[in-house]
C-alpha positions in Angstrom: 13.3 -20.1 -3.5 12.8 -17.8 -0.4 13.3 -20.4 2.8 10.4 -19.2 5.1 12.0 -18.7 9.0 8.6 -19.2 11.0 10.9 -17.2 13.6 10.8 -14.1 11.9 9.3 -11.1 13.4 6.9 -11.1 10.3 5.4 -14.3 8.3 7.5 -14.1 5.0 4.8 -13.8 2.4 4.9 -12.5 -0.4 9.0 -13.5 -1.0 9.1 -13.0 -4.8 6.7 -11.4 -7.2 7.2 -9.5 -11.4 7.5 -6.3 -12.2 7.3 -5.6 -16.1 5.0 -3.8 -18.8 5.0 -0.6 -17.1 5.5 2.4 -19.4 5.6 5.7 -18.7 2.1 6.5 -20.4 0.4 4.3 -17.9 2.2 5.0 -15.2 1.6 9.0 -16.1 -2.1 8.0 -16.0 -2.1 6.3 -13.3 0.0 8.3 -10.8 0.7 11.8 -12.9 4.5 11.2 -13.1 6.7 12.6 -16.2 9.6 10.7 -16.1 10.8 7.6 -15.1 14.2 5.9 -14.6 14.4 3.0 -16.5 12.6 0.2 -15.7 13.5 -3.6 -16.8 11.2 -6.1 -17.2 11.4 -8.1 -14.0 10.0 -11.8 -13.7 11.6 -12.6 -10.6 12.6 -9.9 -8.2 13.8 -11.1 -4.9 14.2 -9.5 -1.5 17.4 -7.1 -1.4 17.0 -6.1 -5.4 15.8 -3.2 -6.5 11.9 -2.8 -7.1 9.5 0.5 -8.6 7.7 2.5 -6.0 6.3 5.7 -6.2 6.2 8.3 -3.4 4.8 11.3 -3.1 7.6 14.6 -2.8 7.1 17.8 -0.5 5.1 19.6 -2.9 2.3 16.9 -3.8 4.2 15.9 -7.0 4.9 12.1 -7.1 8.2 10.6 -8.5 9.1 7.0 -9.4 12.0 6.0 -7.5 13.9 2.6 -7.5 14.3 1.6 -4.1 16.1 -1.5 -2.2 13.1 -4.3 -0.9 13.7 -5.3 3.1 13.6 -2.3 4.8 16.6 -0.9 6.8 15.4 1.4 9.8 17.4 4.4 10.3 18.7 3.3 13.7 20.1 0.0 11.9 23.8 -0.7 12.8 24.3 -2.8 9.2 22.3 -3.2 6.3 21.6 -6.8 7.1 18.6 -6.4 8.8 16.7 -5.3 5.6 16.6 -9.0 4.3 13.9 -9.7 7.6 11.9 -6.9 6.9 11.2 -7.5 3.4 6.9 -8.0 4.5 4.9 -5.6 7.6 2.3 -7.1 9.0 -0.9 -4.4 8.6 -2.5 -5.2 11.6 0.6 -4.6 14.1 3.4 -2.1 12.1 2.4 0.4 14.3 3.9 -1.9 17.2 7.1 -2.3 15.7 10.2 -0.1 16.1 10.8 -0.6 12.5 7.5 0.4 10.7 6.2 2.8 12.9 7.7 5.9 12.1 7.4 5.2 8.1 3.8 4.2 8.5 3.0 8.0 9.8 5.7 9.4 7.3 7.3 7.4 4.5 4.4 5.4 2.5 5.1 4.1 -0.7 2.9 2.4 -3.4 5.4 -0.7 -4.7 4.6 -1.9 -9.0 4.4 -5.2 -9.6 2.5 -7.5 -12.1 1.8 -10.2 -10.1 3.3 -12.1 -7.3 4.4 -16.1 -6.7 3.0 -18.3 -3.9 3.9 -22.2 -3.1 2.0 -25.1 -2.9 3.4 -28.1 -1.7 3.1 -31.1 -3.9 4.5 -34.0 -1.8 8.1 -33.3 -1.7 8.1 -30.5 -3.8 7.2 -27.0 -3.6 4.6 -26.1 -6.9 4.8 -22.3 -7.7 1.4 -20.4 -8.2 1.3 -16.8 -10.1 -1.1 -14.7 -8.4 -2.1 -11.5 -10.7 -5.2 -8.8 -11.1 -7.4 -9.9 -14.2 -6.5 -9.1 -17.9 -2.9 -8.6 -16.1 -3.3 -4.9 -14.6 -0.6 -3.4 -12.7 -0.8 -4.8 -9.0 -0.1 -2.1 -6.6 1.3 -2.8 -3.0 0.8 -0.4 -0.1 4.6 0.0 1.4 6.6 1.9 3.5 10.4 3.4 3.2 13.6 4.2 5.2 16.5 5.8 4.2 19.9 4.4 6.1 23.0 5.8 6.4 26.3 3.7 6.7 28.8 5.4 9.4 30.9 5.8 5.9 28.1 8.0 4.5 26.3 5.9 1.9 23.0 6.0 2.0 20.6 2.9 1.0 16.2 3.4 0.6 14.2 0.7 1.1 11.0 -0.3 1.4 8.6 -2.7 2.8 5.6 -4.4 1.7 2.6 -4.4 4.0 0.4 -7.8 4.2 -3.0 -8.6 5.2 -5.2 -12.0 5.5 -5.3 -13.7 2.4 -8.6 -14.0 0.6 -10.2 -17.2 -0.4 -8.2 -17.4 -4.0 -4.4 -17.1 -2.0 -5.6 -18.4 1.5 -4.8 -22.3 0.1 -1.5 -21.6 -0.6 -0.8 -18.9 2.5 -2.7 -17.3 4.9 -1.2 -13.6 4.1 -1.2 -11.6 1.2 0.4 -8.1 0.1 -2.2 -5.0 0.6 -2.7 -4.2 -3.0 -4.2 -1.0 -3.9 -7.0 0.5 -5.7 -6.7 3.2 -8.5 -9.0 5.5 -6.1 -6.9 4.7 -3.1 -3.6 5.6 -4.2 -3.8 9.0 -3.6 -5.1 8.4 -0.2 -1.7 6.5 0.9 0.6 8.2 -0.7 -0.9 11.7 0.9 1.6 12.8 3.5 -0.2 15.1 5.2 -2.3 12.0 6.8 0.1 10.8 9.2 -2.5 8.7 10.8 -2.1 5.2 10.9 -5.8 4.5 12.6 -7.2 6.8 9.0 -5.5 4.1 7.0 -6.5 1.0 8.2 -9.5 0.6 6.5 -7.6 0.1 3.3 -5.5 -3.1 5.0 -8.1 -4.9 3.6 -8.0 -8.4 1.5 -8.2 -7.6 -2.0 -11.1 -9.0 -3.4 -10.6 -12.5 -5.0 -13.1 -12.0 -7.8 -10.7 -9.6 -9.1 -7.4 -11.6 -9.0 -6.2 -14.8 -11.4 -4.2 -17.3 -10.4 -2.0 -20.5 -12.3 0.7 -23.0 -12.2 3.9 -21.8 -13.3 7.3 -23.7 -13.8 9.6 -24.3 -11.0 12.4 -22.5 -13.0 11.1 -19.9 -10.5 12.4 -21.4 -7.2 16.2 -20.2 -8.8 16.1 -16.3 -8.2 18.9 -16.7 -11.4 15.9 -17.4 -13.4 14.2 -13.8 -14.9 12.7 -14.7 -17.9 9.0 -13.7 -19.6 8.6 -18.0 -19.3 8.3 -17.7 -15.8 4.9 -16.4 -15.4 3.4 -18.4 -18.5 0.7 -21.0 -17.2 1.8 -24.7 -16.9 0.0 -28.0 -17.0 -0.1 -30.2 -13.7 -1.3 -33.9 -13.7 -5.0 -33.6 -13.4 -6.0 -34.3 -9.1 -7.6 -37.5 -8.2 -11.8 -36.4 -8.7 -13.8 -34.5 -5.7 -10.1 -33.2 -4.6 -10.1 -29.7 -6.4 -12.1 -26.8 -6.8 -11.5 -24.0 -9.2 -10.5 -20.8 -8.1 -9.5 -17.5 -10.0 -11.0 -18.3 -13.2 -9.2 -18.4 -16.7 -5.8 -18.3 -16.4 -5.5 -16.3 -19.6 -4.7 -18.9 -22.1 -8.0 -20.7 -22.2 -7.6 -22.7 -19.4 -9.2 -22.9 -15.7 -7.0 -22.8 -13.2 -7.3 -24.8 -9.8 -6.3 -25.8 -6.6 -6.3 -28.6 -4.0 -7.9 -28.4 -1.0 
């Protein structure tokens, strides 16, 4: 599991999340692409892997690129950095050296299916899947860099922006990723809007309505672990009466899911 360093310039959030069920016909519908490298099913992808985005080229096409997650700014002496940078907080990335160029200029939309969260239950850490109803795609707004090493290779990478959680995620952390729209896709990925005060109205929470969330099994908290089992609801010991509330709904397989307050 992701250990959270409070003295980051960021709060971690968001430090693992799944990526699968994307092919090309929806992603041609959904972003007018007509290719695609080949993409894996992912249950598990960890900061410094490779993740999905899509950005938009010089002549308004979009392409699907696989791109390293942590951002690396361009004035980065080693590739290390990336692994700090991995979230940008909305409300200040036009503060910071390392997100305020690629806010103006290098916006990406990151695919995933759904993200993890943890709740701690007494010793242990219980991880929640977080995902848009009936499973849509989850779209995060991010931004890119490329880097080049003083040897000449070059490494892209990206960064997913965060916002204040909403009530369904704000029990387990008070941030979550900004996660897109269908009808606001195009608007982000535009790069002739360079902008950042024109954006901001999309660094909004994503409504909870909208979103599903369940237990899943700690086989998560090993980023070895990448199987379809790891986003499949689990049972927990039922809470002690008056001490939960449900949130998010059905879970997909019948059952409600809920949460301790």
């Amino acid at each position: 599991m992701l250990v959270i360093n409070r003295n980051l310039p960021e709060s971690v959030m968001c430090g693992r999340f799944a990526s699968f069920d994307l092919p090309l016909e929806l992603l041609s519908e959904l972003f007018g692409i007509t290719s695609s490298p080949h993409l894996p099913a992912r249950y598990n992808i960890a900061p410094t892997q490779m993740v999905p985005v899509i950005r938009q080229l010089p002549d308004g096409q979009n392409r699907l690129d696989l791109l390293r997650w942590g951002l690396i700014p361009s004035w980065a002496k080693e590739p290390s950095i990336g692994s700090k940078l991995i979230n940008a907080r909305s409300e200040t990335i036009t503060e910071k050296p390392a997100f305020r160029q690629a806010i103006k200029y290098r916006r990406c939309l990151v695919l995933a299916s759904g993200f993890y969260e943890w709740k701690k239950e007494g010793k242990a850490k219980q991880p929640w899947y977080i995902r848009l109803q009936e499973g849509a795609p989850m779209v995060f707004a991010g931004i890119w860099e490329s880097w080049r090493s003083p040897e000449g290779e070059v490494i892209e990478s990206c960064s997913i922006l965060t916002t204040s959680a909403n009530r369904l995620v704000a029990p387990l952390h008070d941030r979550m990723p900004v996660i897109l729209s269908p009808d606001e896709f195009n608007g982000w990925l535009d790069r002739q809007v360079t902008s950042p005060a024109s954006l901001a109205h999309l660094f909004h929470a994503y409504p909870a309505d909208l979103m599903q969330i369940f237990p899943v099994s700690p086989l998560v908290n090993n980023v070895k672990n990448d199987s379809a089992d790891l986003v499949i609801s689990v049972h927990l010991p039922s809470p002690d009466v008056g001490s939960q509330a449900t949130v998010g709904g059905n879970t997909g397989d019948g059952k409600e899911s809920t949460l301790e307050f």
